[in-house]
C-alpha positions as CSV (number, residue, x, y, z in Angstrom):
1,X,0.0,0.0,0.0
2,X,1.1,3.6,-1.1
3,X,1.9,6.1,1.8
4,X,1.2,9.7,1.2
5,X,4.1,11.4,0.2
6,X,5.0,14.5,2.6
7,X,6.1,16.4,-0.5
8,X,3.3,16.0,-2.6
9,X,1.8,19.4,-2.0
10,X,4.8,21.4,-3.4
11,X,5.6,19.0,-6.3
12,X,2.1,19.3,-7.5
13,X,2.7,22.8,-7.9
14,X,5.6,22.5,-10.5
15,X,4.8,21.8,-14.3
16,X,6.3,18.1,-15.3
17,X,6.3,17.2,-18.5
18,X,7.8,13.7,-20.0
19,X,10.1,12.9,-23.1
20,X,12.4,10.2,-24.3
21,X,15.4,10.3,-26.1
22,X,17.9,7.5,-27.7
23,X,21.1,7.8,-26.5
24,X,23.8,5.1,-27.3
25,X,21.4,2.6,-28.2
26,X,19.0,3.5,-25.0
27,X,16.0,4.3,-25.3
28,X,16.2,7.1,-22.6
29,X,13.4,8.4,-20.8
30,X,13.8,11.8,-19.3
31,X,11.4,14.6,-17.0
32,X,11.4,17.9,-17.1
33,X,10.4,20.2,-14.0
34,X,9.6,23.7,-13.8
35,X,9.3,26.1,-16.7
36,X,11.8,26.2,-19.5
37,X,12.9,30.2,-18.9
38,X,14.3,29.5,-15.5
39,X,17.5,31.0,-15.0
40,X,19.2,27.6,-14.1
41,X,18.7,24.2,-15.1
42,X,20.1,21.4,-13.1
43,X,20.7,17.7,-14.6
44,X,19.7,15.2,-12.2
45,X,21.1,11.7,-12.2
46,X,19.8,9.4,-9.5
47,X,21.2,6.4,-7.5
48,X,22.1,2.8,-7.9
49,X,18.5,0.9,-8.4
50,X,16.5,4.5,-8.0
51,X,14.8,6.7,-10.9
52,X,13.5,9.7,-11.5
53,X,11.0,9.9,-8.7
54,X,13.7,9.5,-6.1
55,X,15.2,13.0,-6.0
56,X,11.6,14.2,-6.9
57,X,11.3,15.8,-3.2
58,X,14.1,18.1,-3.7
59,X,13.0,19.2,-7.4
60,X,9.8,20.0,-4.9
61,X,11.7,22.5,-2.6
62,X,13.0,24.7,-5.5
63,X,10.0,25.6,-8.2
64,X,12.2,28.2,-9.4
65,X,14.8,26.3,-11.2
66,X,14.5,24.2,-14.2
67,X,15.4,20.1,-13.0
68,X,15.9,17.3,-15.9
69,X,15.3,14.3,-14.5
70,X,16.3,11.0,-17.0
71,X,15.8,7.5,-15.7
72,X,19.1,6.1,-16.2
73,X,19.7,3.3,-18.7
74,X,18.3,-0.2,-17.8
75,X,16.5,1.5,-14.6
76,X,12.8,2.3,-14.5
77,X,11.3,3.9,-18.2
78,X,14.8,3.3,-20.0
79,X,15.9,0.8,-21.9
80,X,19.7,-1.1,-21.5
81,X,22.6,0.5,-23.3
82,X,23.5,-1.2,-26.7
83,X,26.8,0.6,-26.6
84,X,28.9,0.0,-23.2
85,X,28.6,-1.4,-19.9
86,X,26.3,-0.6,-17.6
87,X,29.0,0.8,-15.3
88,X,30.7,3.8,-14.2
89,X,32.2,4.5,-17.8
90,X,29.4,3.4,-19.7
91,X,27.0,5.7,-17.6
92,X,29.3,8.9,-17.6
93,X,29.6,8.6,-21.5
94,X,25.3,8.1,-21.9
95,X,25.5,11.4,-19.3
96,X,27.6,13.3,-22.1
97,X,25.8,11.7,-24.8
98,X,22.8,12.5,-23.2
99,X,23.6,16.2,-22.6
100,X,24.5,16.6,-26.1
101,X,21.3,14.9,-27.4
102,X,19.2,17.5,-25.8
103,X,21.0,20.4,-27.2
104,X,20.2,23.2,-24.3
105,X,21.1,26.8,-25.0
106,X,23.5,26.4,-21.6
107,X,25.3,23.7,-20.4
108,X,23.5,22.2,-17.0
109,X,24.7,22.3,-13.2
110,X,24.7,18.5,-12.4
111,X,23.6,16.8,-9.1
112,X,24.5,13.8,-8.7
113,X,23.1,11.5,-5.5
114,X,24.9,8.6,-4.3
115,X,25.5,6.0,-7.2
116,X,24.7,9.0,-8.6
117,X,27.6,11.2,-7.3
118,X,30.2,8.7,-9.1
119,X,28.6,8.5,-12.7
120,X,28.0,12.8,-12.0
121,X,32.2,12.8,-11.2
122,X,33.4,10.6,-13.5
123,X,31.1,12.7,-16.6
124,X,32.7,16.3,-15.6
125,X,36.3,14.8,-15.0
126,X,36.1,13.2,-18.5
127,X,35.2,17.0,-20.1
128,X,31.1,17.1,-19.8
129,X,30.8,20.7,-19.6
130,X,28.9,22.3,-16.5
131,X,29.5,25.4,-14.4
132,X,28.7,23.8,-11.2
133,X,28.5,20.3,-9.9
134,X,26.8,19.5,-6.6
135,X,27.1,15.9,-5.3
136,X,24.3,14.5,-2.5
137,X,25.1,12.1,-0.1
138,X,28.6,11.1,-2.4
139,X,30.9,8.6,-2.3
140,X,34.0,9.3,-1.1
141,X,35.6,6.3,-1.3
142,X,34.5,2.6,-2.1
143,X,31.8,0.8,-0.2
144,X,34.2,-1.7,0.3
145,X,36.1,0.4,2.5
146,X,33.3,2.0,4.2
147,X,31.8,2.2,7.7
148,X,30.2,-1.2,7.0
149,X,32.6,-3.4,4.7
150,X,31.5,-6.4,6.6
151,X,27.5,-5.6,5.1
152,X,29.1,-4.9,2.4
153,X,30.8,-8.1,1.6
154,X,27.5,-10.0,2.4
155,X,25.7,-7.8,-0.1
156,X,28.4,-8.6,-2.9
157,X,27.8,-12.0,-1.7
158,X,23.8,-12.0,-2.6
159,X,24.1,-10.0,-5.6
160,X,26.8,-12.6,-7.1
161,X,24.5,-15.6,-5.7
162,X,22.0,-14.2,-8.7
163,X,24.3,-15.0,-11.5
164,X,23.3,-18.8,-10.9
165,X,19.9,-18.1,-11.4
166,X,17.3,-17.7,-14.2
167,X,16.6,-14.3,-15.7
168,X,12.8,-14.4,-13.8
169,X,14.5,-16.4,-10.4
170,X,17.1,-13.2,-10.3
171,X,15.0,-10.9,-10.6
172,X,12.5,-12.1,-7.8
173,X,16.0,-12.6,-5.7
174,X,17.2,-9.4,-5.9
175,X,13.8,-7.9,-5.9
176,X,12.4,-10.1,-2.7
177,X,10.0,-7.5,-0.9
178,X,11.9,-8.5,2.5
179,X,15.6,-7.9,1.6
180,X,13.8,-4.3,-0.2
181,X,12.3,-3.4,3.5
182,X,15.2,-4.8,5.0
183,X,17.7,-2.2,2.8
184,X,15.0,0.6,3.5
185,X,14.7,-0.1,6.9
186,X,18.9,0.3,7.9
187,X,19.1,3.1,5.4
188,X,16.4,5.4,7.1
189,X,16.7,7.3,10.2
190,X,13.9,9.5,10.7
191,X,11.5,8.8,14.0
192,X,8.8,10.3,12.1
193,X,6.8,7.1,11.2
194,X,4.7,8.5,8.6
195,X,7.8,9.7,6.7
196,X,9.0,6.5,7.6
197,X,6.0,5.0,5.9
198,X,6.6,6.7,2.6
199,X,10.0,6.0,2.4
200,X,9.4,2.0,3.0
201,X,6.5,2.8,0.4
202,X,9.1,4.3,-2.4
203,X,11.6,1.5,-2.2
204,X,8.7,-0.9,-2.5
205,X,7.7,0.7,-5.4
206,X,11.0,1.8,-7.4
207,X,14.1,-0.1,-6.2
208,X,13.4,-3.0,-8.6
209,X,12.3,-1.2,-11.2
210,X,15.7,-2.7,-13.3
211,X,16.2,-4.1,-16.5
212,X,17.7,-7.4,-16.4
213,X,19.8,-9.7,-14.2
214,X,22.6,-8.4,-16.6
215,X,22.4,-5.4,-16.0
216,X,21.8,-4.9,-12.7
217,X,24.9,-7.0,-11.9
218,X,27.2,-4.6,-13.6
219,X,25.8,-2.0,-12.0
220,X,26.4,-3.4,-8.7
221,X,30.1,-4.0,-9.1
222,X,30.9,-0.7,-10.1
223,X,28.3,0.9,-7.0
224,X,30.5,-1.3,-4.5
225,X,34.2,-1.0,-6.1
226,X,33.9,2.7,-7.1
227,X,34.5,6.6,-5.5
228,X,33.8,10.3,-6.5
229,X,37.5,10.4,-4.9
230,X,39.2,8.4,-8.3
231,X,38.1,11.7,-10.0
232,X,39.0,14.4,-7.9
233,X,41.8,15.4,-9.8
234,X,39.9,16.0,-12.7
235,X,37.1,17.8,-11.5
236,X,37.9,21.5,-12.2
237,X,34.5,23.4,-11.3
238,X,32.8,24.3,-8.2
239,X,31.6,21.7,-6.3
240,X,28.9,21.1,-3.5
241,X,29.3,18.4,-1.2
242,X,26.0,17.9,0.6
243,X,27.1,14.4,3.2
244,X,25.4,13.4,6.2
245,X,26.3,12.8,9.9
246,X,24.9,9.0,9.8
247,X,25.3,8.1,6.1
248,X,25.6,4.1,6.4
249,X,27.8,3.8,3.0
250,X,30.6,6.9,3.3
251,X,31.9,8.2,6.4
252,X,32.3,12.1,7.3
253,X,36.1,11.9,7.3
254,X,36.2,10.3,3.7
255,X,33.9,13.6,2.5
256,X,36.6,15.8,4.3
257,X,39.1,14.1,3.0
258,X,37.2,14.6,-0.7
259,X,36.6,17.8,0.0
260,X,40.2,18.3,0.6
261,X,41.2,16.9,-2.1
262,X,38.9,18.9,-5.3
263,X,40.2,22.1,-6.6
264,X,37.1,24.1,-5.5
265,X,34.7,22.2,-3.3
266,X,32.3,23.8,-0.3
267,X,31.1,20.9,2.4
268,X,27.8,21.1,3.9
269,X,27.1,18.5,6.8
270,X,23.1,17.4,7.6
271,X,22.8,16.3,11.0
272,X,20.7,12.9,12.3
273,X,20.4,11.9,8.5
274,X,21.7,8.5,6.6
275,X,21.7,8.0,3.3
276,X,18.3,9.2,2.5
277,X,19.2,12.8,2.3
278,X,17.0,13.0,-0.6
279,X,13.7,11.9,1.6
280,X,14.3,12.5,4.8
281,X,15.9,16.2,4.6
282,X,15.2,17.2,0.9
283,X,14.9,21.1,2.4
284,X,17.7,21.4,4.5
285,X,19.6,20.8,0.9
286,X,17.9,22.6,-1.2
287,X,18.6,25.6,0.9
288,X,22.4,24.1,1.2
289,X,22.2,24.2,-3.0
290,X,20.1,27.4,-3.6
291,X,23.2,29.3,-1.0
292,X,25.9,27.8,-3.1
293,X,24.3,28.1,-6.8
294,X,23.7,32.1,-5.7
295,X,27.2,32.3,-4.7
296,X,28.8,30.6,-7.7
297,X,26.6,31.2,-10.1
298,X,26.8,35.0,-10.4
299,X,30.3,35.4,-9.8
């Protein structure tokens, strides 16, 4: 059963229209929110197993700026790529490809969340042109060597048990409604029950909204063996780093350490949030992003 979303309200107040686009061979479904004059658009690309509708409450905390919002290949509307791997690469050259396929007047700011975060990095150190690029809950470094490598391991684990399955046995593996409430369950860390609720709701509904058993698989290896921090060094433009104080995945002194580490990057800490910045606290970064687009933008 759906829960009311908390953020319903705002969103409903922002003009969304839908579109689709081939882009290496992937038949690439994209949103677009707010109106096409605003003075910024910002390219959204979501997490590992997420879609569009995940960053959706933070597109509702800022009506005035323009968001695209595609569904990343193999994940929810869009089809696989015929052209590369479904990994880091093969995801940072669709981003280009994508960008270039649309053929905006300006070139984007990109948010990247999460999964997210790595394909966003790895586009703008490879030369995808943006004047800003603000990174949500990123990944420092490698789940592997994160707070929880033990989970971790016993997640690569499960995900590689799949490969010895049927396509239809994998997908009801990887998809099984318990290990789904489990994931949302560790990952959230709100009190607030009925935000709770709707979160529990939203991963029922979208985190196995994947392609193939194929795809999915390369997907994983890359979310567990790969950092924002292999790309640092190539990562030129001003950069937001919105991390929280209980993220699960990347600890606070790998973000520092990030941070650190970028040419021109700004840090902004969330307190009592995970991983779920973009459910759980979707205001507290907007304002974080609208401060640090009005900074950089008009300078």
């Amino acid at each position: 059963m759906n829960a009311p979303s908390p953020y319903a309200e705002s969103l409903a107040r922002i003009p969304v229209t839908e579109a689709r686009v081939t882009v290496l061979g992937s038949d690439t479904h994209y949103w677009t929110y707010g109106d096409a004059d605003a003075a910024t658009t910002v390219l959204l690309v979501h997490g590992y197993r997420g879609e569009h509708h995940g960053l959706e409450p933070v597109v509702a905390q800022l009506p005035g700026v323009r968001f695209i919002a595609p569904d990343l290949p193999a994940f929810g509307e869009s089809s696989p790529l015929r052209e590369g791997r479904h990994d880091i690469e093969g995801y940072a050259r669709w981003l280009a490809a994508f960008v270039d396929a649309l053929d905006l007047a300006s070139p984007p700011v990109v948010l990247g969340h999460s999964f997210g975060s790595i394909v966003a990095a790895a586009a703008v150190s490879a030369g995808l042109e943006t004047p800003a690029l603000i990174l949500v809950n990123p990944i420092a470094i490698s789940a592997r060597r994160g707070p929880r490598a033990f989970a971790t391991a016993l997640t690569v684990g499960f995900y590689r048990a799949a490969r010895f399955l049927p396509e239809r046995g994998a997908h009801a593996f990887l998809g099984a409604p318990p290990i789904v409430r489990g994931m949302s369950i560790t990952l959230a860390k709100t009190k607030d029950r009925a935000l709770r609720a709707w979160i529990h709701s939203q991963h029922a509904t979208y985190f196995s909204r994947f392609h193939s058993k194929r795809t999915i698989l390369e997907g994983f290896e890359a979310s567990v063996s790969r950092s924002v921090g292999e790309y640092a060094a190539g990562i030129r433009v001003p950069t937001l780093l919105v991390a929280a104080e209980r993220d699960d995945i990347t600890p606070l002194s790998a973000v520092r350490a990030l941070r650190a580490s970028l040419a021109d990057a700004e840090l902004v800490v969330i307190p009592g949030v995970g991983h779920l910045i973009h459910y759980e606290t979707p205001g507290e970064a907007a304002s974080a992003i609208t401060a640090f687009l009005s900074r950089r933008l008009e300078q």
